[in-house]
N, C-alpha and C positions, 0 to 999 in steps of 0.2 A: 588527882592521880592520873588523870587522861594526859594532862598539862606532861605530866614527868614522862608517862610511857613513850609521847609523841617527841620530846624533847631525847629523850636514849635513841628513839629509832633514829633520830638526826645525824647523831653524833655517833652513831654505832657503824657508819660507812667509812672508805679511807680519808683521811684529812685532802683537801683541794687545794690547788694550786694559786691563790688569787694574782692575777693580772690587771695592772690600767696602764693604757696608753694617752698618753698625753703628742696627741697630733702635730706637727709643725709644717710649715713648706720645705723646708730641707734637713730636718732632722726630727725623728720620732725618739721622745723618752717613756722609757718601758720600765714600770713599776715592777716589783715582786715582792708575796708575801702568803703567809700561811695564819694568820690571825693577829688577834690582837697583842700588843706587846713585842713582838718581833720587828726588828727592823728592818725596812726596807731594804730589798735588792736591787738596783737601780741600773738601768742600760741607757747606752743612749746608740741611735739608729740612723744613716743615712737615709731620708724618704726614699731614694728610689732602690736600697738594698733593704724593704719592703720583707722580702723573703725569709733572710735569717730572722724573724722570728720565730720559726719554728725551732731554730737551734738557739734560740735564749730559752726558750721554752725550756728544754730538755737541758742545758745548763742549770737552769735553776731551780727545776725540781733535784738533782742530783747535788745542789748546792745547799739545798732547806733539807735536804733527810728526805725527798718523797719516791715512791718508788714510779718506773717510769711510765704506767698507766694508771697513775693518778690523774682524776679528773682537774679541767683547767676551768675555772670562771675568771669573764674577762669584761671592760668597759671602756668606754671611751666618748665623751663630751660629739654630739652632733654639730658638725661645721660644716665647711667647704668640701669635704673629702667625700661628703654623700654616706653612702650605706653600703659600696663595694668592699669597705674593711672590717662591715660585721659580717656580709657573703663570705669572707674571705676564711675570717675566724671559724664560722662555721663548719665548713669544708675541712678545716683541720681538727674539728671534733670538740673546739672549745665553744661553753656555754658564753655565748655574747648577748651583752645587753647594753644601747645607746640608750645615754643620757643627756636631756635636755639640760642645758648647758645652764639656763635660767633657773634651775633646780638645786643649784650648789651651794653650798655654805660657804659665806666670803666673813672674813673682819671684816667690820662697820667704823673701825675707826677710820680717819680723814686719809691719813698714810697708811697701806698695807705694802707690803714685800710682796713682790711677783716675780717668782721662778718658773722654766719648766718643770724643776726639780720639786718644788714647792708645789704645784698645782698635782703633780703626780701623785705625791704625797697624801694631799687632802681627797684626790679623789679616789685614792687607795685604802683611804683610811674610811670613806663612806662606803666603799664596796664592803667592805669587812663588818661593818653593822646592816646593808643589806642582807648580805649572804647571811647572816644572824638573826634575822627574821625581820629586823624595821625598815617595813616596805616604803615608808615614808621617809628614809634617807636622801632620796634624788628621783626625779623624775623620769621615767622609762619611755623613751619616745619608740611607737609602736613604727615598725620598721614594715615597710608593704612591698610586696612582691616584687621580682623584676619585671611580671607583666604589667602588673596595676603602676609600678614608676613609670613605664614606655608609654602609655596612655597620659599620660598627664603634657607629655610634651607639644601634641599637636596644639592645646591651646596656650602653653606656656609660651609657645614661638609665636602662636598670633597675639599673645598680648604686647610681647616686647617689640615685634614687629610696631605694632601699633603706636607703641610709644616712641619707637624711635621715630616714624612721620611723624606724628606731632612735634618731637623735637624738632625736627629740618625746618616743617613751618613756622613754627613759633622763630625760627630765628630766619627766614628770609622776610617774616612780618617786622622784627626787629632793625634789618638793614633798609627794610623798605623805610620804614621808621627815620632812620638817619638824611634822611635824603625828603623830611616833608613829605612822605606822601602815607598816607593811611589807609590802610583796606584789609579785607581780610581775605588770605587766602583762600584761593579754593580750587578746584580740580582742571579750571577751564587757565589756571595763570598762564600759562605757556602761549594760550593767544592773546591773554593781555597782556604780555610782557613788551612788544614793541610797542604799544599806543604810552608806554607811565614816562610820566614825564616829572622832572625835581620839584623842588618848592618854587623856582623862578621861571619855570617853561621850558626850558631846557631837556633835550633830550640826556640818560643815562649814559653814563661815563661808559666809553667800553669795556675797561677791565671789572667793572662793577658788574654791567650786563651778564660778562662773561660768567664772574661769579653766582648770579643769581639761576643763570642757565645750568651750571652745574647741581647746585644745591637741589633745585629742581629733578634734575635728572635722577635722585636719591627717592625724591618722592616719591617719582614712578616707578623706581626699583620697588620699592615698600609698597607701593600699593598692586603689583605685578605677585608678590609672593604675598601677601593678604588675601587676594583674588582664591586665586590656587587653593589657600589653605580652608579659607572657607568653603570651596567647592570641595574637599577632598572633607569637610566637615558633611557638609550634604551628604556625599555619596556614601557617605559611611552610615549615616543615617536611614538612610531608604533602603541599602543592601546588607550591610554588617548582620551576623546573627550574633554578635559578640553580647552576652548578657549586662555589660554595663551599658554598651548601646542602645539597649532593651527598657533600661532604667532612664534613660535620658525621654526615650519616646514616649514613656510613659507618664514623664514628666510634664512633657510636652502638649500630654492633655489637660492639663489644667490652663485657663485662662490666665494672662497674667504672666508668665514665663516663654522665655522664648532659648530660638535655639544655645545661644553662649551663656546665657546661666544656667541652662540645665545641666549644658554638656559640662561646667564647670564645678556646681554641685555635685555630680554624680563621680566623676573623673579624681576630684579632689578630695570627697569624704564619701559619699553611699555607697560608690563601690567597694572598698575595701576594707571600710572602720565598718565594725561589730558594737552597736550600742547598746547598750540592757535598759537603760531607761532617759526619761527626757534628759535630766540634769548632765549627763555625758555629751551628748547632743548643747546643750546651751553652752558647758565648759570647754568644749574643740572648737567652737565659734567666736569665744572669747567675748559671748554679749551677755555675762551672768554679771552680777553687781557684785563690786568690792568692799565691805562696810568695815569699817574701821572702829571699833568699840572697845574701850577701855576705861574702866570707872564711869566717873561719870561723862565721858566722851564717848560724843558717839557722832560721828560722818560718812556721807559716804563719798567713795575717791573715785565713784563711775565704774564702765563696763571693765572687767581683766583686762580683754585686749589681746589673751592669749590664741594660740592656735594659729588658724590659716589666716591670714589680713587679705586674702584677695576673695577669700569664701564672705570672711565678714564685712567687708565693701560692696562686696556685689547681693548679699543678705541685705542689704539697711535700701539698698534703691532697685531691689524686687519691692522691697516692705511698699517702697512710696506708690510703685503699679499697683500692688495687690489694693494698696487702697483706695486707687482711681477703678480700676478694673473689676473688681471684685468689690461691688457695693453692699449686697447682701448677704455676704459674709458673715458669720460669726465675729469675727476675728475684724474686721471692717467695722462692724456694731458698736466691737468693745473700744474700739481705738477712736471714732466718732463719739462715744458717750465721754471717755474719761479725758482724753487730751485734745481736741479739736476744737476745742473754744477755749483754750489758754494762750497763753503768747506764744510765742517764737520757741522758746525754748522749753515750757511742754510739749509742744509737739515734735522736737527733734526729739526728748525724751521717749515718748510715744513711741515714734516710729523706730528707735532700738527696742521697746520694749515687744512690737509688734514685729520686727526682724527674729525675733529670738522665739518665739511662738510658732514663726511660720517654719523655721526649720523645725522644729519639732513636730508640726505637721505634714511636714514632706518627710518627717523620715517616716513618721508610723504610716502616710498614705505609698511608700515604697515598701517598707517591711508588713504591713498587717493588709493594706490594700484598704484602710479608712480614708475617705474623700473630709480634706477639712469641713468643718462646719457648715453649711451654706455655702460655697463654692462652686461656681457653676465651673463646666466643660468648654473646650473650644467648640464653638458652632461650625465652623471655617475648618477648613485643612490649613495645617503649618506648608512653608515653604517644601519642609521636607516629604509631607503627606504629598503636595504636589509633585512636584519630581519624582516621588515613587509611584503615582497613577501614569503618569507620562512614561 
């Protein structure tokens, strides 16, 4: 009887508008529908004439029977376009909700048909059993602020930074390569670029040199805005009162983490995801096990994999400090009892298993204020504690 009463109150408000947008680079297709059995109303959009959705909107509630303050629910697959087009929806009153794209129901046969028309479709037709109660139709990727997004950039810019120097050296190691000679770069090349000499004695070809001097010049652009970013990482550190800055420095009292994981834990997940218990925590890290069980089969296919990839890359080689650094640990104990005298590949085992634990004790030692097990403190001031006494 509770089942029915709550099922009338559902159904006792005006019928809603359902919307999906199916994304393009130069054209948006715009689903419409009011339930199941109805057929689809279907638009399609110049990307940068973005705006007339408000007037499909209002077309097609006048086109379904709906009256013109009927509420809208709306969706759309998370890509390239960011979270500006759920801001967006918002602002005009519609209930939005992004969808993890990995969450969708595809055919499994070898051939399937792929339309925009087609994907609209299906992903119109999952909204329609969402809005119907079955929260398990597609996955709800949780959308975070546009202050918690603007945070996340300073270290997005130094990671790509980063990687793009290492591309420029890996490939003036490469040309050096060509020419017999072997070394590894490193920060001082620029005064040993006139002494290298070819595989035969010879000094480098000028238009090579010339190349090599440029490439270089890339380098020190790169490591010129590195510099900066890390200092602007500091000084935020020592002065910010900003409370995810707050959660990094706190971070930063545990042994074992230093400043670019913390600030990349906190920036990434602790500041703005709300977790209720470990298991949320293991499944946004993507280091929970996948088992595969059926009759009498049963394997496992390893970590998900899902969530953040730079949280759970930089999670698994904390794991390998925490176990150098942190000996007396709990957590150190148990990873030294059960995988540490196995091979090679118990203990990569291990050390996921030991990644996925330690975030669960950095979230409860940030929300509850528990110190992992055995885990000692910094003895030492961080870089940043120094700079802040100075």
């Amino acid at each position: 009887m509770t089942a029915t009463t709550r099922h009338d109150e559902c159904n006792s408000g005006p019928t809603p508008l359902l919307m999906a947008l199916e994304l393009g680079r130069y054209q948006w297709t715009v689903g419409f529908t009011t339930g199941v059995g109805q057929r689809p109303r279907r638009r399609m959009l110049r990307s940068e004439h973005w705006a007339r959705v408000t007037d499909e909107i209002a077309a097609a509630k006048r086109r379904l029977g709906l009256s013109a303050d009927a509420p809208v629910m709306s969706c759309y697959e998370a890509g390239p376009d960011g979270f500006w087009v759920h801001r967006c929806l918002t602002t005009l009153g519609v209930a939005n909700v992004v969808v993890d794209a990995a969450s969708i129901e595809i055919n499994r046969r070898a051939r399937r048909a792929k339309t925009d028309r087609l994907d609209v479709d299906r992903l119109l037709a999952q909204l329609v059993r969402y809005v119907g109660g079955e929260r398990t139709a597609f996955r709800v990727v949780r959308v975070p602020t546009e202050t918690d997004e603007h945070r996340r950039h300073l270290h997005r810019e130094l990671r790509a930074l980063i990687a793009d120097r290492r591309r420029v050296t890996n490939r003036i190691g490469g040309l050096l390569a060509t020419q017999g000679i072997r070394m590894k770069v490193r920060m001082d090349f620029r005064t040993q670029l006139p002494a290298l000499r070819q595989w035969n004695g010879e000094a480098l070809a000028e238009t090579f040199r010339s190349r090599l001097e440029r490439e270089w010049a890339k380098v020190e652009l790169y490591s010129t805005q590195i510099l900066a970013l890390e200092r602007e990482r500091t000084q935020l550190l020592r002065q910010s009162s900003d409370p995810a800055v707050v959660l990094v420095r706190r971070l930063l009292e545990l042994r074992g983490l230093g400043e670019a994981s913390a600030w990349l834990f906190v920036m990434e997940l602790f500041a703005w995801r709300q977790f209720s218990n470990r298991r949320q925590v293991g499944a946004v890290t993507g280091l929970v096990p996948t088992p595969y069980k059926s009759g009498t089969l049963a394997r496992e296919q390893g970590i998900s994999k899902a969530g953040n990839r730079h949280v759970r890359t930089i999670a698994v080689q904390i794991a390998w400090i925490w176990v150098r650094y942190q000996r007396d640990s709990g957590l150190t104990q148990w990873y030294l009892t059960r995988f540490a005298h196995g091979g090679p590949r118990a203990r990569k085992v291990g050390i996921v298993a030991v990644a996925r634990r330690l975030m669960i004790d950095l979230w409860r030692y940030l929300d509850a204020g528990v110190i992992p097990a055995g885990a000692l403190l910094r003895s030492k001031p961080t870089r940043a504690d120094r700079t802040r006494a100075a």
